[in-house]
C-alpha positions as YAML, in Angstrom:
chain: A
units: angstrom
residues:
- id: 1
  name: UNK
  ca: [37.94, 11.76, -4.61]
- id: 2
  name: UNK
  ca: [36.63, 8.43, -3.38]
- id: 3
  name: UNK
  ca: [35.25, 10.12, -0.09]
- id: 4
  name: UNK
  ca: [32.87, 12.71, -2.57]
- id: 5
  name: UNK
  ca: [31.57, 9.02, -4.79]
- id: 6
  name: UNK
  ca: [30.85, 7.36, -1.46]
- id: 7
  name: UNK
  ca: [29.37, 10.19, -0.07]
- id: 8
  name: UNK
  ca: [27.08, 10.70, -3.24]
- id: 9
  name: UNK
  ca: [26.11, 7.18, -3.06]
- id: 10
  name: UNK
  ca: [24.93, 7.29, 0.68]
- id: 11
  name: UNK
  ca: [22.49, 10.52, -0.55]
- id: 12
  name: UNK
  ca: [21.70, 8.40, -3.24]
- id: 13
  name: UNK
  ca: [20.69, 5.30, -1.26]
- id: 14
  name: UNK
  ca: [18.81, 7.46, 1.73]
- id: 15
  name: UNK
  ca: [16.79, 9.22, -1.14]
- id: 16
  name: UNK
  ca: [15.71, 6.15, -2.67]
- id: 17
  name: UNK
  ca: [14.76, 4.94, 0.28]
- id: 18
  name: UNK
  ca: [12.56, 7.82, 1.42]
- id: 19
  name: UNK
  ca: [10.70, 7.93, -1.80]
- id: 20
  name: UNK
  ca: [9.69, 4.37, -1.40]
- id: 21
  name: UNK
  ca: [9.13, 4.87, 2.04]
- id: 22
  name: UNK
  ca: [6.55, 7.93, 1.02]
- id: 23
  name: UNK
  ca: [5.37, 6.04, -1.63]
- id: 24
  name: UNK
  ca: [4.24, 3.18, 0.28]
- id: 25
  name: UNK
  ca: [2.81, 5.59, 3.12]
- id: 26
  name: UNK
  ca: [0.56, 7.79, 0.35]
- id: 27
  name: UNK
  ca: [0.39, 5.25, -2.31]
- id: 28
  name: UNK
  ca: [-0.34, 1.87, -0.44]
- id: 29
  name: UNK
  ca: [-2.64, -0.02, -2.56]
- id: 30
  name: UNK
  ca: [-0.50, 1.21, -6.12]
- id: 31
  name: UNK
  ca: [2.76, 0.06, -4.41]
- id: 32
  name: UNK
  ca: [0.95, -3.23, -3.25]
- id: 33
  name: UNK
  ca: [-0.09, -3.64, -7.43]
- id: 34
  name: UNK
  ca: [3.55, -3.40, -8.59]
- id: 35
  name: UNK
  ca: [5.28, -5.25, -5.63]
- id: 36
  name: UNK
  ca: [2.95, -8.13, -6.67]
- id: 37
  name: UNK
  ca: [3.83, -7.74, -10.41]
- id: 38
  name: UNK
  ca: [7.24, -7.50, -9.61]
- id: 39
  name: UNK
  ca: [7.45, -10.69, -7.98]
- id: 40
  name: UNK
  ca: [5.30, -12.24, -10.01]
- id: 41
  name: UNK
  ca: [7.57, -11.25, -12.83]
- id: 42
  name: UNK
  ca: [10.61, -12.99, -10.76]
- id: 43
  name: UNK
  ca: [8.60, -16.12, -9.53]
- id: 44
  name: UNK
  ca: [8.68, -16.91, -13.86]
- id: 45
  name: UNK
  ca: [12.50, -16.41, -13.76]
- id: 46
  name: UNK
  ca: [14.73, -19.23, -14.91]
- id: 47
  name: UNK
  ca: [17.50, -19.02, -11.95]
- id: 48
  name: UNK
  ca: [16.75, -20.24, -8.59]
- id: 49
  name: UNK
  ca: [17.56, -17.01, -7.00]
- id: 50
  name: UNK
  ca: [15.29, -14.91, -8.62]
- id: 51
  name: UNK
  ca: [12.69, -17.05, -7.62]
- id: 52
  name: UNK
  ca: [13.11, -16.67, -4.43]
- id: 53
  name: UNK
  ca: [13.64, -13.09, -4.18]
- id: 54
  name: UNK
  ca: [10.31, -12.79, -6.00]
- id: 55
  name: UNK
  ca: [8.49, -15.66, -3.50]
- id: 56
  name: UNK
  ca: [9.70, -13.35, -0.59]
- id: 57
  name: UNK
  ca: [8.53, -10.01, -2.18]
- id: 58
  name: UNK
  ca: [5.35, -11.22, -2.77]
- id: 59
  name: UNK
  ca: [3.17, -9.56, -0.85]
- id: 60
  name: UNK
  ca: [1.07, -11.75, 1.79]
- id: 61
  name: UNK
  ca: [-2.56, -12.10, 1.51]
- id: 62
  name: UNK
  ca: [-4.87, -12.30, 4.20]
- id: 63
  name: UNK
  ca: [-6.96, -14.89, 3.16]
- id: 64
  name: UNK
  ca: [-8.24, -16.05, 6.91]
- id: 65
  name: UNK
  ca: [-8.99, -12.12, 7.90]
- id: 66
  name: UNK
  ca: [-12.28, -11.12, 9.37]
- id: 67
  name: UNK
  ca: [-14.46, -9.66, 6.93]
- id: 68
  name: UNK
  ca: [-12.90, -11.61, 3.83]
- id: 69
  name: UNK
  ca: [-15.22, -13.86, 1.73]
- id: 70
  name: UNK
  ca: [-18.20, -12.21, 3.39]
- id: 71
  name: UNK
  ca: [-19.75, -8.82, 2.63]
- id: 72
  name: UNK
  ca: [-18.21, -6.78, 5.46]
- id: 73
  name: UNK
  ca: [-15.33, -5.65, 3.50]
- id: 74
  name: UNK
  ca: [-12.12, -5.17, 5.53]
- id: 75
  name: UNK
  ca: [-10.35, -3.69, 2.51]
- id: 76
  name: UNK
  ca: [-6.94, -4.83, 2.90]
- id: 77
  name: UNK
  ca: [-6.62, -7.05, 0.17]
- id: 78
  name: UNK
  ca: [-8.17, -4.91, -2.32]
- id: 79
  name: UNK
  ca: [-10.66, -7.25, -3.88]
- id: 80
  name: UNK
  ca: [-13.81, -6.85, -1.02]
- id: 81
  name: UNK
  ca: [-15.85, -3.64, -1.33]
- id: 82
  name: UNK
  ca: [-16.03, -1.37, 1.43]
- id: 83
  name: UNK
  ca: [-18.24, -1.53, 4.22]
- id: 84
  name: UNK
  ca: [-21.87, 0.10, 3.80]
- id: 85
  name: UNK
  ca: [-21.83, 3.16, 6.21]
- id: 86
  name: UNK
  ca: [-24.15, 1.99, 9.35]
- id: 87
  name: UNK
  ca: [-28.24, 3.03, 8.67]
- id: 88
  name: UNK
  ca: [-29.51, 5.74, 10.88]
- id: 89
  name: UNK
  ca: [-26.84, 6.95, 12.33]
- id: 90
  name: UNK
  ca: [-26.49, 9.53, 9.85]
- id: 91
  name: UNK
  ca: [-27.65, 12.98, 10.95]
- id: 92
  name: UNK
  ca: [-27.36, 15.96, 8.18]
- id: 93
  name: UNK
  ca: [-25.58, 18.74, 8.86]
- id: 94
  name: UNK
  ca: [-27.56, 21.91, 9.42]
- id: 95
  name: UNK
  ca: [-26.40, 25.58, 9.20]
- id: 96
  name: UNK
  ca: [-27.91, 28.35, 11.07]
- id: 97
  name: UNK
  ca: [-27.80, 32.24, 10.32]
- id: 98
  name: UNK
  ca: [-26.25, 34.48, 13.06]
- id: 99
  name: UNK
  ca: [-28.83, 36.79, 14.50]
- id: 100
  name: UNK
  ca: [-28.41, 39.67, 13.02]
- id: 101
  name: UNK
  ca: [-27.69, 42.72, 15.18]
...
């Protein structure tokens, strides 16, 4: 009987841990949002632990990155825009008819 709970618990635990695995590979900017909350939410906690769990799952900023304060826009952090496409190196795409035979 123990041997089936421990073994549910391992699928348990290995599931969990794909779906936040797959989460943060689809979802990386939504799963940067509530890691910040989330330790945000723990930095206000009374208890000592808490507080640091939530200092070390706050997620790090790269405030010394190239392309951050300037218009460039690196786009890691979330709060530069993206960088304007490069001018005149944009050539339309044309479709020609087959000869017909």
């Amino acid at each position: 009987m123990s041997y089936a709970i421990f073994q549910y618990a391992a699928i348990a635990l290995i599931l969990a841990w794909s779906l936040g695995f797959a989460a943060q590979r689809l979802f990386p900017h939504r799963c940067r949002a509530v890691q910040a909350q989330l330790a945000q939410h723990l930095t206000t906690s009374p208890h000592a632990a808490l507080r640091a769990l939530g200092a070390k799952l706050a997620p790090q900023q790269t405030a010394s990155g190239a392309g951050c304060g300037n218009d460039e826009g690196c786009s890691t952090c979330g709060t530069c825009s993206p960088a304007p496409p490069p001018a005149g190196n944009v050539h339309p795409l044309v479709f020609h008819p087959r000869p017909k035979r």
